[in-house]
Backbone of each chain as ProteinMPNN parsed JSONL, in Angstrom:
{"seq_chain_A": "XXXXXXXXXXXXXXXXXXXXXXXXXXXXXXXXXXXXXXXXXXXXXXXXXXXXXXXXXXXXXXXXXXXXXXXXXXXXXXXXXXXXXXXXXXXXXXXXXXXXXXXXXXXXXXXXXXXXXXXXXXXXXXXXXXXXXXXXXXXXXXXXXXXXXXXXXXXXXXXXX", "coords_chain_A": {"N_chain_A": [[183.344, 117.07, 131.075], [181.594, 117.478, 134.277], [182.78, 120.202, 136.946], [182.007, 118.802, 139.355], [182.192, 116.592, 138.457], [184.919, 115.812, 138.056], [185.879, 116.413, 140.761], [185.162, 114.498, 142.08], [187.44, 112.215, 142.046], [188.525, 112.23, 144.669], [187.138, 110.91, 146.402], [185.692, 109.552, 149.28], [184.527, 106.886, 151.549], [180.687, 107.159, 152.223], [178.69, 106.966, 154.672], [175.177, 105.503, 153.873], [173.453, 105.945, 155.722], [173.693, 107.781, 157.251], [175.114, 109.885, 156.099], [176.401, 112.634, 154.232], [179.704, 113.701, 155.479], [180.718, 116.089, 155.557], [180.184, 118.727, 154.394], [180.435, 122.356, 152.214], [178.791, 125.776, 152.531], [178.137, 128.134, 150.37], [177.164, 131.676, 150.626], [175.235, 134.847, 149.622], [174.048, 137.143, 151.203], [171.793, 139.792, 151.672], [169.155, 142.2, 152.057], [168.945, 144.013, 150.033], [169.748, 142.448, 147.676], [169.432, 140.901, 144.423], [169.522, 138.329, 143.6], [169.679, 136.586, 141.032], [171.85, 138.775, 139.542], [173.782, 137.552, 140.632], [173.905, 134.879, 140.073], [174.96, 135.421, 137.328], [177.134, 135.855, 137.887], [177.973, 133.683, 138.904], [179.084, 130.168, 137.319], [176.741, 128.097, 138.062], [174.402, 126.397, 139.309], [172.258, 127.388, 141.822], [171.732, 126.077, 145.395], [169.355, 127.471, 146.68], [167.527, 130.777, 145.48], [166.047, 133.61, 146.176], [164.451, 137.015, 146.102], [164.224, 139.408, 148.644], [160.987, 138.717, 150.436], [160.236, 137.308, 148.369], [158.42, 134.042, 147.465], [159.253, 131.135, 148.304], [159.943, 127.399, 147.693], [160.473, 125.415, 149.836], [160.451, 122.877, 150.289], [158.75, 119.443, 150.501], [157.737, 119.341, 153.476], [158.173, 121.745, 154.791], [157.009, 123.284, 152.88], [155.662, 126.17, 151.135], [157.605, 129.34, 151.668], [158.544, 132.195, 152.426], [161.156, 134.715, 151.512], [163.275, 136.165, 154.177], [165.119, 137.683, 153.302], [167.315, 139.166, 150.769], [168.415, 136.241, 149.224], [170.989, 134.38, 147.77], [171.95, 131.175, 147.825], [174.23, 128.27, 148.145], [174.942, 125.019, 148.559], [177.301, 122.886, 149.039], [176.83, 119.85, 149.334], [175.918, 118.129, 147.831], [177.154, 118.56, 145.543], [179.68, 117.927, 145.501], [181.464, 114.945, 145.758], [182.826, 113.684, 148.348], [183.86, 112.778, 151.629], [185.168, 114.58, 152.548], [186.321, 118.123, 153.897], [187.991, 119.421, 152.493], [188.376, 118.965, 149.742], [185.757, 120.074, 149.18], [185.562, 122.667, 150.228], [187.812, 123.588, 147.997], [186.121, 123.465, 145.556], [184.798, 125.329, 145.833], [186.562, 127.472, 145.91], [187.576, 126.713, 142.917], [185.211, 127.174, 141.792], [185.155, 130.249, 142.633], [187.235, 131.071, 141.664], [188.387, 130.529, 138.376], [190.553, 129.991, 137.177], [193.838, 130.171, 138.461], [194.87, 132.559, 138.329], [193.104, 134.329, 138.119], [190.607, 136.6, 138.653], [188.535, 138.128, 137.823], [185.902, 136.952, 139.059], [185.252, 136.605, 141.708], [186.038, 139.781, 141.423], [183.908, 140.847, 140.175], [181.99, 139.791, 141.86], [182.434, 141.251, 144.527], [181.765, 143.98, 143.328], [178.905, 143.866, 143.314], [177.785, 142.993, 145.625], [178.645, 145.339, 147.334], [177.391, 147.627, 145.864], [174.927, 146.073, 146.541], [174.343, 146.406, 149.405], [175.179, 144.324, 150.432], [176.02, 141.082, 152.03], [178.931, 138.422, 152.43], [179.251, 134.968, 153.099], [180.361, 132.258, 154.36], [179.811, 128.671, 155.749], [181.518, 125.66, 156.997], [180.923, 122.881, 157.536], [181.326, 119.708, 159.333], [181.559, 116.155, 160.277], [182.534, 114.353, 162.332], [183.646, 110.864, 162.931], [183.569, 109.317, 166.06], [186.717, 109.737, 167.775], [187.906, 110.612, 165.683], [190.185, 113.245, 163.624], [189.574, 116.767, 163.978], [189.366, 118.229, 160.506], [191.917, 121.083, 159.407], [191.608, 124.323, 158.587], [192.42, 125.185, 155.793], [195.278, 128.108, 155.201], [195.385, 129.137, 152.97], [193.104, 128.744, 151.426], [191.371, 130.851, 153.12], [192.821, 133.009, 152.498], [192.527, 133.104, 149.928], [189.824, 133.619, 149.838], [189.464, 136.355, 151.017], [189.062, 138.454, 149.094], [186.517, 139.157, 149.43], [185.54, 139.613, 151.576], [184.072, 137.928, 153.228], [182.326, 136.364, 155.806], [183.378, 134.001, 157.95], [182.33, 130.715, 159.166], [182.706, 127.9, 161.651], [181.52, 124.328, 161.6], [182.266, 121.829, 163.793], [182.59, 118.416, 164.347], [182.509, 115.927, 166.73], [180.627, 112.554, 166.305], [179.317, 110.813, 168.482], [179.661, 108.097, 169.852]], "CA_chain_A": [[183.148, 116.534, 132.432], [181.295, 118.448, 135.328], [183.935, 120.344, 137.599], [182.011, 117.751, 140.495], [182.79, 114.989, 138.274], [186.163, 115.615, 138.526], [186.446, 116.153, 142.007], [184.913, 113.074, 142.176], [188.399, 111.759, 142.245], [188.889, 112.331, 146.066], [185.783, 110.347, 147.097], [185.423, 108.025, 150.871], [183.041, 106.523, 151.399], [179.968, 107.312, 152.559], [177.326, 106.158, 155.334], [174.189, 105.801, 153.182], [172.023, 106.105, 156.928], [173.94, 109.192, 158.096], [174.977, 110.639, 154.936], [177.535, 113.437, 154.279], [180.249, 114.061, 157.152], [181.279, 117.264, 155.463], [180.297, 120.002, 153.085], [180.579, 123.826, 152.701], [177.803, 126.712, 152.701], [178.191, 129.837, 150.056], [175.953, 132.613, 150.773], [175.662, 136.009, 149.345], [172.9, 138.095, 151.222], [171.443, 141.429, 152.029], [167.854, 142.948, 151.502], [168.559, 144.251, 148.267], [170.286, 141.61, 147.173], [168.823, 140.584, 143.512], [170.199, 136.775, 143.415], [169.807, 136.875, 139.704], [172.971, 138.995, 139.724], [174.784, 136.402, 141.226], [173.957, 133.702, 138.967], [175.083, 136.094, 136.085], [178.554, 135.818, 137.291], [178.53, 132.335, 139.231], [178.211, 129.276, 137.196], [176.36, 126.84, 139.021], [172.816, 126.634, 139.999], [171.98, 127.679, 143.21], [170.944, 125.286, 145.924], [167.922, 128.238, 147.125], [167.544, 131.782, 145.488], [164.994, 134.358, 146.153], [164.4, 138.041, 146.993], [163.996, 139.792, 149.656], [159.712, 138.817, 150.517], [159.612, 136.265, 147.452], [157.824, 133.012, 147.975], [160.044, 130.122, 147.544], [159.267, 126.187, 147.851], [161.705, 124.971, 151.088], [160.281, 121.32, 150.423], [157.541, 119.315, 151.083], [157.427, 119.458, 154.371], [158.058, 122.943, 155.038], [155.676, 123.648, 151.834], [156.081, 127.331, 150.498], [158.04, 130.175, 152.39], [158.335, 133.77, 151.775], [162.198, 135.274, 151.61], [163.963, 136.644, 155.01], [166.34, 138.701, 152.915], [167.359, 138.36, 149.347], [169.622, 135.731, 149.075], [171.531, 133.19, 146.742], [172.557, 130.025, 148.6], [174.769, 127.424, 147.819], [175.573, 123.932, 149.567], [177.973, 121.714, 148.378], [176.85, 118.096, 149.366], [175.045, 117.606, 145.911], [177.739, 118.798, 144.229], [181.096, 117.264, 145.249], [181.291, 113.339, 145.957], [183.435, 113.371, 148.759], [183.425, 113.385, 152.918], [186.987, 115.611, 152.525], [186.085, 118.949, 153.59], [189.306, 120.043, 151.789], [187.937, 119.087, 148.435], [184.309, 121.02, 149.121], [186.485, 124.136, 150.073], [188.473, 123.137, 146.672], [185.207, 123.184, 144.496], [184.486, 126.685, 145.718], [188.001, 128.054, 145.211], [187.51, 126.585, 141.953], [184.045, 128.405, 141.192], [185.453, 131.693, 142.409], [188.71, 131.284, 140.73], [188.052, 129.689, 137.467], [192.058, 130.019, 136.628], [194.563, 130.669, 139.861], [195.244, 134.266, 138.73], [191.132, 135.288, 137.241], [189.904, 136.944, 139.916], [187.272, 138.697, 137.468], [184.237, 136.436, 139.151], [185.445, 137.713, 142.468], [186.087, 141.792, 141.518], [182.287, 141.05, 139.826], [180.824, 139.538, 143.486], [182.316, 142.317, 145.178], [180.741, 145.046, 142.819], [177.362, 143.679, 143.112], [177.79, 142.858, 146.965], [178.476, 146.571, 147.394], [175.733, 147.84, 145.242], [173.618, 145.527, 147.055], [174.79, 146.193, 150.885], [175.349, 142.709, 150.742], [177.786, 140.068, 152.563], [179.138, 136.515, 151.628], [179.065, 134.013, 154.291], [180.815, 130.898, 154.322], [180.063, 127.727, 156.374], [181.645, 124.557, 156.954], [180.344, 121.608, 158.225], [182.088, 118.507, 159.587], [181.212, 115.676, 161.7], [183.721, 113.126, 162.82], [183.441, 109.536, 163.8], [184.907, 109.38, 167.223], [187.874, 109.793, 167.804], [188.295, 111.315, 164.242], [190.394, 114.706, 163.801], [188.84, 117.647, 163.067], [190.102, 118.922, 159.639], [192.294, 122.429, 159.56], [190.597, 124.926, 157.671], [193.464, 125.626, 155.211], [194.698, 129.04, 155.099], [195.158, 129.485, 151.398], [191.406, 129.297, 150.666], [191.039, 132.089, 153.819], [193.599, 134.112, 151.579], [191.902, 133.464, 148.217], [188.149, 134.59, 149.71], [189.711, 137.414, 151.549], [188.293, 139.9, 149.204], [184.931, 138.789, 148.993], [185.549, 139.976, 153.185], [183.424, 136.714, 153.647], [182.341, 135.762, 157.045], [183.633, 132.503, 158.056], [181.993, 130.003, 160.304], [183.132, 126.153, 161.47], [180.544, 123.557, 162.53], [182.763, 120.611, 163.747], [182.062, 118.314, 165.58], [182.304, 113.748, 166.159], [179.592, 111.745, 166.255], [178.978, 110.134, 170.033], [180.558, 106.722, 170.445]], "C_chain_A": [[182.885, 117.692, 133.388], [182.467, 119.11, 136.083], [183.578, 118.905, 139.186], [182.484, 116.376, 140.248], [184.115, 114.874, 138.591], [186.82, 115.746, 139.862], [186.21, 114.499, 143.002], [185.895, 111.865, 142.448], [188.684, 111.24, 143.65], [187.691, 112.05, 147.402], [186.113, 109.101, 148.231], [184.025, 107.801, 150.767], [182.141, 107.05, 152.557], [178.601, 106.879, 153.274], [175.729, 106.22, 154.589], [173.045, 105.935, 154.527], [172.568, 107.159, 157.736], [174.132, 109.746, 157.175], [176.235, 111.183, 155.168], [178.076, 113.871, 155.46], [180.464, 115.662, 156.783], [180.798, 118.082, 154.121], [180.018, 121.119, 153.666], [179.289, 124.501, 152.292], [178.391, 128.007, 151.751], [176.956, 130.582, 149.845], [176.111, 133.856, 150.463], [173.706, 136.562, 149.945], [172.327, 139.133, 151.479], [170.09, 141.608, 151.491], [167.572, 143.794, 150.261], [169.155, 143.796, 147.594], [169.275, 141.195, 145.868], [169.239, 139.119, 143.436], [170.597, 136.375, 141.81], [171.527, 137.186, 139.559], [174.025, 138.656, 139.533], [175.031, 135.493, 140.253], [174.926, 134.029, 137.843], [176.432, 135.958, 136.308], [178.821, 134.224, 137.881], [177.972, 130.757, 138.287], [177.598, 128.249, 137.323], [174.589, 127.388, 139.289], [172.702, 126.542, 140.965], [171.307, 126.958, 144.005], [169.499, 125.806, 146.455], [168.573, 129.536, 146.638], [166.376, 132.89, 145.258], [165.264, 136.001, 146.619], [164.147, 138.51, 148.104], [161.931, 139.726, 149.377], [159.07, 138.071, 149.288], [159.348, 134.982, 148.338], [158.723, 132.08, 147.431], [159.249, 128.6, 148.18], [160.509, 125.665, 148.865], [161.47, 123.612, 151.209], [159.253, 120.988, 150.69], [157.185, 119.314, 152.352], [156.936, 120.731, 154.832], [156.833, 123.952, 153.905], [156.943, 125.601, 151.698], [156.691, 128.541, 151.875], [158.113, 131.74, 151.922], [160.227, 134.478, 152.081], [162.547, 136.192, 153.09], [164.374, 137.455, 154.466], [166.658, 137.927, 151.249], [169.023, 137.31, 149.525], [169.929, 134.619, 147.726], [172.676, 132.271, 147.617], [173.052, 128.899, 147.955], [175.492, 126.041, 148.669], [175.85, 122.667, 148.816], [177.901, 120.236, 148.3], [176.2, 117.982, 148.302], [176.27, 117.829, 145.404], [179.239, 118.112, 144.064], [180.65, 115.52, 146.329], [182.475, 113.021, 146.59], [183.247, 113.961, 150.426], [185.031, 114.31, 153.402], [186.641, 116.914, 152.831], [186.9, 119.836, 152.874], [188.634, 119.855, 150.205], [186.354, 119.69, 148.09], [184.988, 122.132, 149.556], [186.855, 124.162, 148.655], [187.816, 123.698, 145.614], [184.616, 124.872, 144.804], [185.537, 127.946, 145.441], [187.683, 128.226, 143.794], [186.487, 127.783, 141.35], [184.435, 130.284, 141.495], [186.629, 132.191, 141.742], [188.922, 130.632, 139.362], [189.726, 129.293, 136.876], [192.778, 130.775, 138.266], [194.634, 131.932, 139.783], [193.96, 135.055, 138.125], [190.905, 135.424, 137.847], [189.128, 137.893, 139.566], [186.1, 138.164, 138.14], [184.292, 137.097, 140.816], [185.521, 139.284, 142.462], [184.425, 141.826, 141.481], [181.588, 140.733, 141.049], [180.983, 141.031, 144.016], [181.613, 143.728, 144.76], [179.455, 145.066, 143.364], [177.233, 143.663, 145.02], [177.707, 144.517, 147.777], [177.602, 147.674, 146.958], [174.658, 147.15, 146.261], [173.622, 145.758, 148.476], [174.707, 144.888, 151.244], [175.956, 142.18, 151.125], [177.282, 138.851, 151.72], [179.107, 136.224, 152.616], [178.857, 132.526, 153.787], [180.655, 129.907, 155.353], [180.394, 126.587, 156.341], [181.105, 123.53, 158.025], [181.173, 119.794, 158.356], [181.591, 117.547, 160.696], [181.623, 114.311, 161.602], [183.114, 111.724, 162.933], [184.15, 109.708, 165.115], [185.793, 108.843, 167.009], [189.073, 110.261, 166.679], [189.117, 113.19, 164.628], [189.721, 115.588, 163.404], [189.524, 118.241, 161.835], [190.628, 120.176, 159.897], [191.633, 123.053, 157.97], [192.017, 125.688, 157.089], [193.321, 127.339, 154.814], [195.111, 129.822, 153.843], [194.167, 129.358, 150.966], [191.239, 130.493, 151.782], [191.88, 133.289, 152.962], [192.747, 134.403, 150.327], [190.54, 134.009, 148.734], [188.924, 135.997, 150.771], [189.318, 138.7, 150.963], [187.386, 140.022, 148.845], [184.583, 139.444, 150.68], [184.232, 138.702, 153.75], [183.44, 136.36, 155.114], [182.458, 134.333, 157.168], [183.308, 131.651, 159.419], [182.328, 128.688, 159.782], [181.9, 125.7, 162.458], [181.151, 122.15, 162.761], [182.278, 119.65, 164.844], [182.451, 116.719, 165.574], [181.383, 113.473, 166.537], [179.832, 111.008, 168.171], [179.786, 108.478, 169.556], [179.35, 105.617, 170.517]], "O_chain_A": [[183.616, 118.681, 133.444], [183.471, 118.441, 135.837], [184.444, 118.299, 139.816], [182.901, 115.469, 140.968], [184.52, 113.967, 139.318], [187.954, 115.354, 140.134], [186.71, 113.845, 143.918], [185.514, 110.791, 142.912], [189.017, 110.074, 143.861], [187.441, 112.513, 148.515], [186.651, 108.016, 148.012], [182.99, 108.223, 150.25], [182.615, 107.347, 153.653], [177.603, 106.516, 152.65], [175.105, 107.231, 154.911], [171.845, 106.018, 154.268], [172.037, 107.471, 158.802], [173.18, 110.508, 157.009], [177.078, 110.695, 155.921], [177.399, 114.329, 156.381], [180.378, 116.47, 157.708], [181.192, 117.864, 152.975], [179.607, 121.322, 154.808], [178.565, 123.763, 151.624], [179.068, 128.859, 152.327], [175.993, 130.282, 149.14], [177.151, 134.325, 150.925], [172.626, 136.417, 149.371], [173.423, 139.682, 151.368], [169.889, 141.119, 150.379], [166.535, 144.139, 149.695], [169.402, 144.467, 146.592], [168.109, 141.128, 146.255], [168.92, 139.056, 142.249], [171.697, 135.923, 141.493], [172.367, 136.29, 139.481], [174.944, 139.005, 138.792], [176.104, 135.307, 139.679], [175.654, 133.146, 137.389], [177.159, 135.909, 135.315], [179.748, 133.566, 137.408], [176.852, 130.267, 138.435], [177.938, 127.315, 136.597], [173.974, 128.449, 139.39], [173.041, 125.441, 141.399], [170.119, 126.902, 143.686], [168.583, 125.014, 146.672], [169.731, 129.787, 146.972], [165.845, 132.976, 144.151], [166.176, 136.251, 147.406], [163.641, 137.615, 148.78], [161.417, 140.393, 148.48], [157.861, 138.066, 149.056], [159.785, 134.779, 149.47], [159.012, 132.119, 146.235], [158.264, 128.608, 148.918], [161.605, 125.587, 148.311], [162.092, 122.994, 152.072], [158.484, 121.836, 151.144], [155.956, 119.277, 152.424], [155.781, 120.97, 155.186], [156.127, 124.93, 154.152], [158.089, 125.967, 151.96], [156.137, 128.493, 152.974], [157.559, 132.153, 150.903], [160.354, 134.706, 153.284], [161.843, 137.202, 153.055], [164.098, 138.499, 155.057], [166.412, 136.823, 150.762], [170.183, 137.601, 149.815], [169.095, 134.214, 146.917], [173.826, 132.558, 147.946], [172.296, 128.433, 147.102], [176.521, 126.18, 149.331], [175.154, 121.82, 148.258], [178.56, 119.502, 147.564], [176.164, 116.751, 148.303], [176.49, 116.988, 144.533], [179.829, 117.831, 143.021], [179.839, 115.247, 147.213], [183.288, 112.308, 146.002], [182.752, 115.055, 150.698], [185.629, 114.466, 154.467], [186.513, 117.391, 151.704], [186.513, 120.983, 152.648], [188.455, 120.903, 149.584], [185.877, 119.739, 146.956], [184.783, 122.887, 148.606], [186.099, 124.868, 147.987], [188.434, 124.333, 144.76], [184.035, 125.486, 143.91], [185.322, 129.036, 144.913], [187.511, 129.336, 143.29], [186.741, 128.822, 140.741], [184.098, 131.247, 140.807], [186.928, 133.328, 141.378], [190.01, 130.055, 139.368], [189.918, 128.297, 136.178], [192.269, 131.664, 138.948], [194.522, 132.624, 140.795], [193.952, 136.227, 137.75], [190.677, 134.368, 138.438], [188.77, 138.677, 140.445], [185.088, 138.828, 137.911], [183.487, 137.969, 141.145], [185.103, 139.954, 143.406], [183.712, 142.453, 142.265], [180.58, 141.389, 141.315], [180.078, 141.866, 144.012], [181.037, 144.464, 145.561], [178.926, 146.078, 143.823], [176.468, 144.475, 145.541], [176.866, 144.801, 148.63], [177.17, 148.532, 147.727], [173.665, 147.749, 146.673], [172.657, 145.17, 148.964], [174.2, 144.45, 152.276], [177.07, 142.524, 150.732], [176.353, 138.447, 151.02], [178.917, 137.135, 153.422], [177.965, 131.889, 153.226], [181.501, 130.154, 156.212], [179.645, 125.971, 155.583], [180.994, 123.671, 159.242], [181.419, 119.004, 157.445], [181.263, 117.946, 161.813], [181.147, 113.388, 160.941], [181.889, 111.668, 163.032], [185.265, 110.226, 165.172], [185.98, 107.823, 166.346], [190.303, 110.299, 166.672], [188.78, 114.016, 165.477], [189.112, 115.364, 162.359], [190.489, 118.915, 162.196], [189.92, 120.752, 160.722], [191.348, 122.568, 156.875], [192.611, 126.562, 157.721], [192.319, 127.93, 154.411], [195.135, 131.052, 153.805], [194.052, 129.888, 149.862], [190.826, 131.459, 151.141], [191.42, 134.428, 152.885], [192.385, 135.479, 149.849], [190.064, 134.911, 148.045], [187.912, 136.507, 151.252], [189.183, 139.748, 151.595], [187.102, 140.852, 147.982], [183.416, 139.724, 150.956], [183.61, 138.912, 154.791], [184.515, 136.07, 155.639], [181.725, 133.549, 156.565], [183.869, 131.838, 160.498], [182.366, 128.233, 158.638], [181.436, 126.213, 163.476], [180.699, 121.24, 162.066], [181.738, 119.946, 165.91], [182.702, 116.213, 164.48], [180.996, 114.258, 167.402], [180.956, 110.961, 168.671], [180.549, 108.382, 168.595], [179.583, 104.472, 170.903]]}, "seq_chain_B": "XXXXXXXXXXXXXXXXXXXXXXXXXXXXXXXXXXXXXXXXXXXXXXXX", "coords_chain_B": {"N_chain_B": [[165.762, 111.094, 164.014], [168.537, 110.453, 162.998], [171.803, 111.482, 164.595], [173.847, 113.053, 163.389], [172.773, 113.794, 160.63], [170.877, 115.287, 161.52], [172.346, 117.274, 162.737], [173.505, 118.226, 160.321], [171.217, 118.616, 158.678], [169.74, 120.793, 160.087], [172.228, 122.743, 160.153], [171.836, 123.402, 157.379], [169.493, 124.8, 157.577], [169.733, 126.664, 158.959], [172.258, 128.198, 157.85], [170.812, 128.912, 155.202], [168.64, 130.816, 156.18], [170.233, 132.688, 156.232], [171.112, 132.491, 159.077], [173.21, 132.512, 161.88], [175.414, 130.09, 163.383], [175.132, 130.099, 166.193], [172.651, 131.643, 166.636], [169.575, 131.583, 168.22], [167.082, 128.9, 167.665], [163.768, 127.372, 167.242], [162.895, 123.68, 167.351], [160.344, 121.663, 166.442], [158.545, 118.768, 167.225], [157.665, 118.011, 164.527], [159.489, 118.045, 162.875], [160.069, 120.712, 162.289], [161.038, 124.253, 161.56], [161.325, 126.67, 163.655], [162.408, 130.921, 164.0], [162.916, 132.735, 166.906], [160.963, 134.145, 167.139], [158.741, 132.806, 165.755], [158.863, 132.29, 163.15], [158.435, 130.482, 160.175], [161.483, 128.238, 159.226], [161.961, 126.379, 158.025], [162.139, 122.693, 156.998], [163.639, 119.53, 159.215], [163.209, 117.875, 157.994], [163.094, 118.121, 155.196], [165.42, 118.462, 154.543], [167.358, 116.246, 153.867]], "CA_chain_B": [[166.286, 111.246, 163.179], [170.496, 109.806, 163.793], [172.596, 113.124, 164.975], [174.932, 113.668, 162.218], [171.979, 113.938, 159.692], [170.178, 116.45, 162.269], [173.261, 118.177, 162.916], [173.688, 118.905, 158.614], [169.857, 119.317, 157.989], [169.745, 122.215, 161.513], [172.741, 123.587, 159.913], [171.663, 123.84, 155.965], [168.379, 125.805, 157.738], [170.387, 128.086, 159.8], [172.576, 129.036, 156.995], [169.95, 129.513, 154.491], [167.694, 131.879, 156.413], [170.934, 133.92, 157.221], [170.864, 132.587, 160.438], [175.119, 132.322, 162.338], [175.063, 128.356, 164.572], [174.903, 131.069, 167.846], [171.14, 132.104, 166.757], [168.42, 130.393, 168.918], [165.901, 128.294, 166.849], [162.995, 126.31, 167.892], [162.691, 123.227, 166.49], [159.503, 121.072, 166.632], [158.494, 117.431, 166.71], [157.399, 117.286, 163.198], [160.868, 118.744, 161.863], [159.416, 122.205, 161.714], [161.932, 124.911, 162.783], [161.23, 128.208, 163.144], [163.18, 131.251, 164.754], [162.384, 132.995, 167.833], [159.746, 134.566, 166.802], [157.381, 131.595, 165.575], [158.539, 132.493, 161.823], [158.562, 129.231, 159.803], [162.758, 128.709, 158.53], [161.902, 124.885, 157.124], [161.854, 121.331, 158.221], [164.47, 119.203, 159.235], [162.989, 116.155, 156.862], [163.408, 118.369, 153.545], [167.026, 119.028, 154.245], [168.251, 115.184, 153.311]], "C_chain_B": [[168.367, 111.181, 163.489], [171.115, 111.785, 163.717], [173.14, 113.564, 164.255], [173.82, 114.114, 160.999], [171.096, 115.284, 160.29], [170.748, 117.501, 161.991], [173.245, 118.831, 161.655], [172.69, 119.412, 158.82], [169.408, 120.775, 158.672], [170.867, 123.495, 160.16], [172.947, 124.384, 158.474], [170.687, 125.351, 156.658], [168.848, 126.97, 158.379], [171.312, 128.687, 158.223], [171.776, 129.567, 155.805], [169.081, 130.244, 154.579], [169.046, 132.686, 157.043], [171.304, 134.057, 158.645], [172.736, 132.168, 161.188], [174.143, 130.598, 163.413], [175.231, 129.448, 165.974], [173.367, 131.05, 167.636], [170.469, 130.896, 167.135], [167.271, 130.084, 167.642], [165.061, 127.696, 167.483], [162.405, 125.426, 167.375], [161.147, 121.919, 167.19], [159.246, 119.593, 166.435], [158.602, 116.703, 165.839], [158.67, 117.98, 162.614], [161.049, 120.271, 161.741], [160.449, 123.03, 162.72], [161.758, 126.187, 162.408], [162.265, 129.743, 164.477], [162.422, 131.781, 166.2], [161.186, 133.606, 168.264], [158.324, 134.141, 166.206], [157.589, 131.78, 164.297], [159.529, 131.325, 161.097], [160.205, 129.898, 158.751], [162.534, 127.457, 157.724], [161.944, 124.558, 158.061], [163.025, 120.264, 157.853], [164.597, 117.82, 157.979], [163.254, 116.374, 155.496], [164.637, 118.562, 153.412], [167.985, 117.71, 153.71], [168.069, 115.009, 152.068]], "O_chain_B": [[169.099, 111.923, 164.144], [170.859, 112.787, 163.049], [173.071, 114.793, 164.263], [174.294, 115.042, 160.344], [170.714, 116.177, 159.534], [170.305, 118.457, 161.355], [172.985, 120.034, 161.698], [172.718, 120.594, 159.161], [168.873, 121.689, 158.045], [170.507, 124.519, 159.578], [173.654, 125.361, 158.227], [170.953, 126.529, 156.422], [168.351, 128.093, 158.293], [170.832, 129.644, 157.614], [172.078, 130.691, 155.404], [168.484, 130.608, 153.566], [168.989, 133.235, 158.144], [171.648, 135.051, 159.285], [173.299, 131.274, 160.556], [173.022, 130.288, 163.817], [175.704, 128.761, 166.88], [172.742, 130.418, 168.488], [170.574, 129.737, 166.734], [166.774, 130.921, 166.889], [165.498, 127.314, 168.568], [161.362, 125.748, 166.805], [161.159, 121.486, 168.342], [159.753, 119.115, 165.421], [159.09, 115.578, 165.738], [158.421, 118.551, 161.552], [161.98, 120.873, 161.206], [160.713, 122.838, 163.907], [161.928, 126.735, 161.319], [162.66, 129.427, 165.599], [161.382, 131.22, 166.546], [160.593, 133.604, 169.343], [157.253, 134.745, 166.154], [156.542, 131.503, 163.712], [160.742, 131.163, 161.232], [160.375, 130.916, 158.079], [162.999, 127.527, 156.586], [161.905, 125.001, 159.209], [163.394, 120.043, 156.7], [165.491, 117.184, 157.42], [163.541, 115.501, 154.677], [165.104, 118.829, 152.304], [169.102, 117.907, 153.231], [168.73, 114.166, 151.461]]}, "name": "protein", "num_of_chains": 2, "seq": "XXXXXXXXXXXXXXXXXXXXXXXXXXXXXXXXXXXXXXXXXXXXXXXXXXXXXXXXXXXXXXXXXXXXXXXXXXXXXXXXXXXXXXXXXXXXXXXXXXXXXXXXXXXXXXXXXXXXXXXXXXXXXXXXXXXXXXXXXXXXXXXXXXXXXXXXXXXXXXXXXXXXXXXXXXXXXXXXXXXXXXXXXXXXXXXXXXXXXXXXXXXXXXXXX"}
């Protein structure tokens, strides 16, 4: 069973004409970032990864693009089946911690991140119904990415009335 | 396009060109958003 299947557990439901209220953003990038790399220690397929000045496909709309910076991007609404942002934090814990005390896939980011003058960069995304709380951004996942030195941004927000 | 679906698809394109939710974008009729400089980041219609 996928690790999404099993988070699959902690699924609400979902507006099929607004879509996901909540998922997270992992990003590892820098200009000599190889993305490759990345893959080699994360395992998951990457929602966008290119080099720095490669051509990638951003959709049909947008048609073909050419790389900003090398990066390897990851965004969780494909992958976990739930509007919890606690269990899309969860699913990236998981991927960087494959066991609570393995923190080989982490020592390996930070190698390569440093080699590469590269950062991580984390975002979450949330967006309420009114009058909804905003989730707390628990701070035992800010402990566990703490030595990835990950920049952390919140996008919260409720929906209008 | 309903706000909460904007709000995600804005904020997949900002984080995937590297971009922090502070950086100015300019986004266009047809979905098309590019940064301040006229350089195409995607479109808001491929992000659902």
């Amino acid at each position: 069973m996928s690790r999404a299947s099993r988070l699959a557990t902690f699924t609400t439901k979902t507006d099929v004409q607004t879509g996901r209220k909540a998922f997270v953003t992992l990003r590892f990038a820098g200009h000599e970032l190889d993305p490759q790399d990345i893959s080699a220690i994360l395992p998951v397929e990457p929602t966008r990864a290119h080099r720095k000045g490669e051509a990638f496909f951003a959709g049909e709309h947008a048609g073909n693009l050419r790389g900003r910076t090398g990066m390897w991007f990851l965004a969780t609404d494909t992958l976990v089946d739930s509007d919890g942002l606690a269990d899309h934090l969860r699913f990236l814990q998981e991927l960087l911690y494959p066991e609570p005390n393995d923190k080989s896939r982490v020592e390996k980011l930070r190698d390569v991140l440093e080699r590469a003058h590269s950062r991580a960069h984390i975002t979450c995304f949330w967006r309420g119904d009114p009058g909804e709380t905003a989730p707390q951004f628990p701070a035992q996942f800010k402990s566990a990415i703490a030595p990835l030195a990950a920049n952390i941004e919140t996008d919260f927000g409720t929906a209008n009335p | 396009m309903e706000p909460r679906r904007f709000s995600r698809a804005l904020h997949k394109i900002k984080a995937v060109s590297d971009l922090s939710g502070a950086d100015r974008v300019i986004i266009y009729q047809d979905g098309s958003v590019t940064d301040e400089q006229g350089e195409p980041l995607g479109n808001l219609h491929d992000e659902d």
